[in-house]
ROPADO-282736 format. One record per residue: x, y, z of N, C-alpha, C in turn. Coordinates in nm, 2 decimals, decimal comma, m for minus. Atoms other than C-alpha are relative to their C-alpha. Layout:
REM ROPADO-282736
((X; Y; Z); (X; Y; Z); (X; Y; Z));
...
This chain:
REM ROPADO-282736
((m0,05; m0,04; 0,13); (m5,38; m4,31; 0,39); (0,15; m0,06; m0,01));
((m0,12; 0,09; 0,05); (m5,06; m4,49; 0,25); (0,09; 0,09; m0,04));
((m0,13; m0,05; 0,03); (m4,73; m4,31; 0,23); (0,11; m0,06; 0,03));
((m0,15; 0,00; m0,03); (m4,36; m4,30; 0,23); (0,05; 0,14; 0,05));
((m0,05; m0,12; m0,04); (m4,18; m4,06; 0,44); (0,17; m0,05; m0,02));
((m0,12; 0,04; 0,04); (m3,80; m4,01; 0,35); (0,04; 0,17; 0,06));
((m0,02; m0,10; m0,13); (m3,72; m3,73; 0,65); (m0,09; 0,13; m0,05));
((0,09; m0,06; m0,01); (m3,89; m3,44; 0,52); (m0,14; m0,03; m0,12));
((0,08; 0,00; 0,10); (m4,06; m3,56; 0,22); (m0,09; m0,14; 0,01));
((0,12; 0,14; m0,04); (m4,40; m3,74; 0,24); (m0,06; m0,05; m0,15));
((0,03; 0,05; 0,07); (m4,49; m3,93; m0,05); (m0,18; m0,07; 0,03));
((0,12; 0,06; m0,04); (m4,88; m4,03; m0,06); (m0,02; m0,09; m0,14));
((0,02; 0,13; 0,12); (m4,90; m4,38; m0,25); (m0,10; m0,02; m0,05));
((0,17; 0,00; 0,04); (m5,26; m4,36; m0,32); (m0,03; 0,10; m0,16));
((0,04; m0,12; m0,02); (m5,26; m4,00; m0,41); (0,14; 0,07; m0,13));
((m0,14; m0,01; 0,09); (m5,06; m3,83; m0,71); (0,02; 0,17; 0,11));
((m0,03; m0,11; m0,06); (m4,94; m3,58; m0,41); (0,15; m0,03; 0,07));
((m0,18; 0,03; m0,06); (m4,62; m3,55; m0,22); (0,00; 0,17; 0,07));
((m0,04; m0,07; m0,06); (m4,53; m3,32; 0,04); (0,20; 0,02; 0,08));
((m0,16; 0,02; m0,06); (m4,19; m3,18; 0,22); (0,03; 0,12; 0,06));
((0,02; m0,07; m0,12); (m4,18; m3,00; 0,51); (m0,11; 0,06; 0,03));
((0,14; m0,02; m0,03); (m4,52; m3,01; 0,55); (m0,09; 0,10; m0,11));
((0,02; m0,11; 0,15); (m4,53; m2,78; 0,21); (m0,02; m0,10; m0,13));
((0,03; 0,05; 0,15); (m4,70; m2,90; m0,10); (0,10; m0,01; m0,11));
((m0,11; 0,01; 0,14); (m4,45; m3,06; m0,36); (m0,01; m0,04; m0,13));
((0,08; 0,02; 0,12); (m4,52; m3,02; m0,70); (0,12; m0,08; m0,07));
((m0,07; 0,13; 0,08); (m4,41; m3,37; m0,90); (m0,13; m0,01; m0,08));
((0,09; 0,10; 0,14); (m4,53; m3,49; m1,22); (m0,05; m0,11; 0,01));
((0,06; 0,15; m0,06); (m4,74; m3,80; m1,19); (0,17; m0,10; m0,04));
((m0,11; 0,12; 0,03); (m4,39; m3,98; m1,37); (0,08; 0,04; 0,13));
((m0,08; m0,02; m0,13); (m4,16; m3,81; m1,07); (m0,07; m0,05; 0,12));
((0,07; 0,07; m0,08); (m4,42; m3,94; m0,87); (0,04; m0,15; 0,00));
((m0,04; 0,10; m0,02); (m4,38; m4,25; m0,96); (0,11; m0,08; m0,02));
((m0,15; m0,02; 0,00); (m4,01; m4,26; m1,03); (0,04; m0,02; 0,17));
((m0,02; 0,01; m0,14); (m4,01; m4,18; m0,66); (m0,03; m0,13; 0,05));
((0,07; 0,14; m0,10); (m4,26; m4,45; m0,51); (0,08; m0,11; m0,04));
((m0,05; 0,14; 0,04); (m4,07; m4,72; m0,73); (0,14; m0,02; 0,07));
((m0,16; 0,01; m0,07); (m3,70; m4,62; m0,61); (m0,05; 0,02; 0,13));
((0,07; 0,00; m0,16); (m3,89; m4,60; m0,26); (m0,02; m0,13; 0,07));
((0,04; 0,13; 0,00); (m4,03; m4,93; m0,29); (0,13; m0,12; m0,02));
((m0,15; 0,07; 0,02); (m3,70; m5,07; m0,34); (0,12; 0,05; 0,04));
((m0,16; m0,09; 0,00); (m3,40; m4,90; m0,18); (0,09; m0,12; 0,04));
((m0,12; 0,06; m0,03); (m3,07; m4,99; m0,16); (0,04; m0,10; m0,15));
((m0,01; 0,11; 0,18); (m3,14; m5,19; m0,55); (0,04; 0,13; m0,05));
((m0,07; m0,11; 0,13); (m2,96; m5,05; m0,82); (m0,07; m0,06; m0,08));
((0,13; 0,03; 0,11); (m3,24; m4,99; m1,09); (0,08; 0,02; m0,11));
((m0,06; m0,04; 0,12); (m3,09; m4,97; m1,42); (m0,12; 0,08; m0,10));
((0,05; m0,10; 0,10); (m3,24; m4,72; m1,68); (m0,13; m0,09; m0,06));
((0,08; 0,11; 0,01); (m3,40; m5,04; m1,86); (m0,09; m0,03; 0,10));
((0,13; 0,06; m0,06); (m3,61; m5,15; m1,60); (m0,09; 0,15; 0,07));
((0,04; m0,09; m0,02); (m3,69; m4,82; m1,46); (m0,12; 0,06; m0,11));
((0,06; m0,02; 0,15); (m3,83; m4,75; m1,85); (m0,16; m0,08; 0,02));
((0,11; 0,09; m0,02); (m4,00; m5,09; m1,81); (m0,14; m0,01; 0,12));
((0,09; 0,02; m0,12); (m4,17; m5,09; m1,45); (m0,05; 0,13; 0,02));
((0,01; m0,10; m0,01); (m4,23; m4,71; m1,43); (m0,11; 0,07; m0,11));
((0,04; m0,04; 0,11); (m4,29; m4,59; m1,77); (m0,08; m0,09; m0,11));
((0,08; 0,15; 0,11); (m4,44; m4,96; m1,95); (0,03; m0,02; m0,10));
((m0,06; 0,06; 0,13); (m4,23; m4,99; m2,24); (0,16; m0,06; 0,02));
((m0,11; 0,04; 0,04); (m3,91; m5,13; m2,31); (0,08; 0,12; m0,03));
((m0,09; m0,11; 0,08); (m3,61; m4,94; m2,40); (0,05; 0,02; m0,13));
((m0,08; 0,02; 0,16); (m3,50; m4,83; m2,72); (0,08; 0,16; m0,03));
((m0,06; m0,08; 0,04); (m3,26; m4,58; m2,69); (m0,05; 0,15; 0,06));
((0,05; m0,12; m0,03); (m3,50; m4,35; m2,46); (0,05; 0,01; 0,15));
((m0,04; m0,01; m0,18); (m3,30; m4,41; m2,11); (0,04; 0,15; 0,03));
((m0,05; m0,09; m0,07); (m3,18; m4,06; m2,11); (m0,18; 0,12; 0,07));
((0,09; m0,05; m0,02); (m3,52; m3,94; m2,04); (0,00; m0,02; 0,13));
((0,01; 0,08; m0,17); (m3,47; m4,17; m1,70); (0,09; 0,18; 0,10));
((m0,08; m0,11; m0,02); (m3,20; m3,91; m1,66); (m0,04; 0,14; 0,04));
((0,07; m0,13; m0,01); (m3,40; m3,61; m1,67); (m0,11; 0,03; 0,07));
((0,03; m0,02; m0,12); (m3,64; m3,70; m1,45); (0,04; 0,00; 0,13));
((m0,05; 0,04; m0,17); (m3,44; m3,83; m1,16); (0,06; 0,19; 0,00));
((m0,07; m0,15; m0,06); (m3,23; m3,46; m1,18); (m0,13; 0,10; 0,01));
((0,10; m0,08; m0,06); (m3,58; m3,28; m1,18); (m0,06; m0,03; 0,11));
((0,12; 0,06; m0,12); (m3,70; m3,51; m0,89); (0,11; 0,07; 0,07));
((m0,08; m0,05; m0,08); (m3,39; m3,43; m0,72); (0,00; 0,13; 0,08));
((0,01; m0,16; m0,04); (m3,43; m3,03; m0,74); (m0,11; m0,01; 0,08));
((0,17; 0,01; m0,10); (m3,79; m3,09; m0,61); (0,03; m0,06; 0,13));
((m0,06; 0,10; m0,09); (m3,63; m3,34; m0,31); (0,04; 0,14; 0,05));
((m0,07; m0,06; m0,09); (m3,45; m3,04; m0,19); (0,15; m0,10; 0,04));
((m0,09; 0,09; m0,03); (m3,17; m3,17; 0,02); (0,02; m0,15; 0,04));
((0,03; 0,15; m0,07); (m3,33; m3,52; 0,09); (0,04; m0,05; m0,17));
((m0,08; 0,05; 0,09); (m3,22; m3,55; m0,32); (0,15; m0,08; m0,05));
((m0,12; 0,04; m0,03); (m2,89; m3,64; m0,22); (m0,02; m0,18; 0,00));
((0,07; 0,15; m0,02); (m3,06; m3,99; m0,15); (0,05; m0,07; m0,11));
((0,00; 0,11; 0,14); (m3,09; m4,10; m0,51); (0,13; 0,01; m0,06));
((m0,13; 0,06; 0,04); (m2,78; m4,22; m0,61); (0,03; m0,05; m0,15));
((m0,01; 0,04; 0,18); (m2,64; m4,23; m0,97); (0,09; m0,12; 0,00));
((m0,07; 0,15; m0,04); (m2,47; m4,58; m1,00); (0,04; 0,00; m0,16));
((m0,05; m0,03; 0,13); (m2,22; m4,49; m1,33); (m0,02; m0,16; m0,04));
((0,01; 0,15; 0,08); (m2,30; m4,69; m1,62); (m0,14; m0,11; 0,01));
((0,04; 0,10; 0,04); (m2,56; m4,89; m1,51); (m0,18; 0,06; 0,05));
((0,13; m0,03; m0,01); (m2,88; m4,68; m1,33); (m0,02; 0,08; 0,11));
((0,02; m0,09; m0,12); (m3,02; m4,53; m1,00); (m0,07; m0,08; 0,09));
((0,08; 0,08; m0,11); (m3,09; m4,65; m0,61); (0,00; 0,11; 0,09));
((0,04; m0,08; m0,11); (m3,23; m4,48; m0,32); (0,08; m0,07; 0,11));
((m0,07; m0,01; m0,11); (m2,98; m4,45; m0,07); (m0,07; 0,09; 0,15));
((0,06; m0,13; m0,14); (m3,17; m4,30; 0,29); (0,08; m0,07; 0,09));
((m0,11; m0,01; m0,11); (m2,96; m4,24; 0,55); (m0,07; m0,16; 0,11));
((m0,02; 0,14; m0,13); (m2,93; m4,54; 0,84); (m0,18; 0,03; 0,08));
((0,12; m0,03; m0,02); (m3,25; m4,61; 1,05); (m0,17; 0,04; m0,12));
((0,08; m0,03; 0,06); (m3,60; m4,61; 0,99); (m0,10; 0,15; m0,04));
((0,07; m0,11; 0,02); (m3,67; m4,30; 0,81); (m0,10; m0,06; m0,13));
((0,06; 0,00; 0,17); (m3,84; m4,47; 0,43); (m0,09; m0,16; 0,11));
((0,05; 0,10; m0,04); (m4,12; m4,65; 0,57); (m0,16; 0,00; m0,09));
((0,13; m0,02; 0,10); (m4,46; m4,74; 0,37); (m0,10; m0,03; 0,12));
((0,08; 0,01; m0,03); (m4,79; m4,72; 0,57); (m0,12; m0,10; m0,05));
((0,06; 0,05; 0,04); (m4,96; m4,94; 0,35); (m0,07; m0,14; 0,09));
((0,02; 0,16; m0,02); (m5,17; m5,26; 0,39); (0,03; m0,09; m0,10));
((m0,04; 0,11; 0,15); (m5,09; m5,38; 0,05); (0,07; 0,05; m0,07));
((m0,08; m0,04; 0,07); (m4,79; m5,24; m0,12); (m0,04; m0,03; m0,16));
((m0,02; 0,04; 0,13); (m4,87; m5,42; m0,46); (m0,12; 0,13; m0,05));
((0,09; m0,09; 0,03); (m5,18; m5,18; m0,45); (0,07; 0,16; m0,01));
((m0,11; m0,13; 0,06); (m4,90; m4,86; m0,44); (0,06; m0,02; m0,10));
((m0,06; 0,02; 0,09); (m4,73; m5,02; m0,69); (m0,12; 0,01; m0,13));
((0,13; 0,04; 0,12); (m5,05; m5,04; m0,93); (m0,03; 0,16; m0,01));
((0,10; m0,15; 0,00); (m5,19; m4,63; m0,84); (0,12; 0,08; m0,10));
């Protein structure tokens, strides 16, 4: 099965589930995939715009603060591993995980996480 672990929180890429500390974590399929995308890319700084685009499938038009409102409910759900996602004023959000390999994907085909 294909995840991301990010110290306590397990993300299943397949699977619209997610766990954290071994306790069932209830995410919306979009905080789901909010997650796996800033997962799938850390250390990029996503801007609102593309977040909208790759995420959500439209373009923007003035609906970025919605970006907003998920990342601070993903956060609460994250517990203290929400510290991670990083607000980058002005321009968007990157997943910052601490040093070493803690954000690893099990996959054999990431483009297939990126697609579920």
């Amino acid at each position: 099965m294909a995840s991301i672990w990010l110290e306590g929180l397990k993300l299943f890429c397949t699977e619209d589930r997610a766990s954290l500390n071994g306790e069932p974590l209830s995410l919306s399929h979009m905080e789901r995939q909010l997650l796996l995308f800033l997962a799938q890319n850390p250390h990029e700084t996503l801007t609102r715009e593309r977040l909208l685009r790759e995420v959500w499938g439209y373009a923007a038009m003035g609906a970025t603060r919605t970006i907003d409102s998920h990342v601070k409910k993903l956060r609460a759900h994250m517990g203290d591993s929400g510290k991670y996602i990083v607000t980058v004023r002005g321009q968007g959000y990157r997943l910052e995980p601490p040093p070493g390999p803690v954000l690893t994907c099990e996959c054999c085909d990431c483009a297939r996480c990126a697609a579920s």
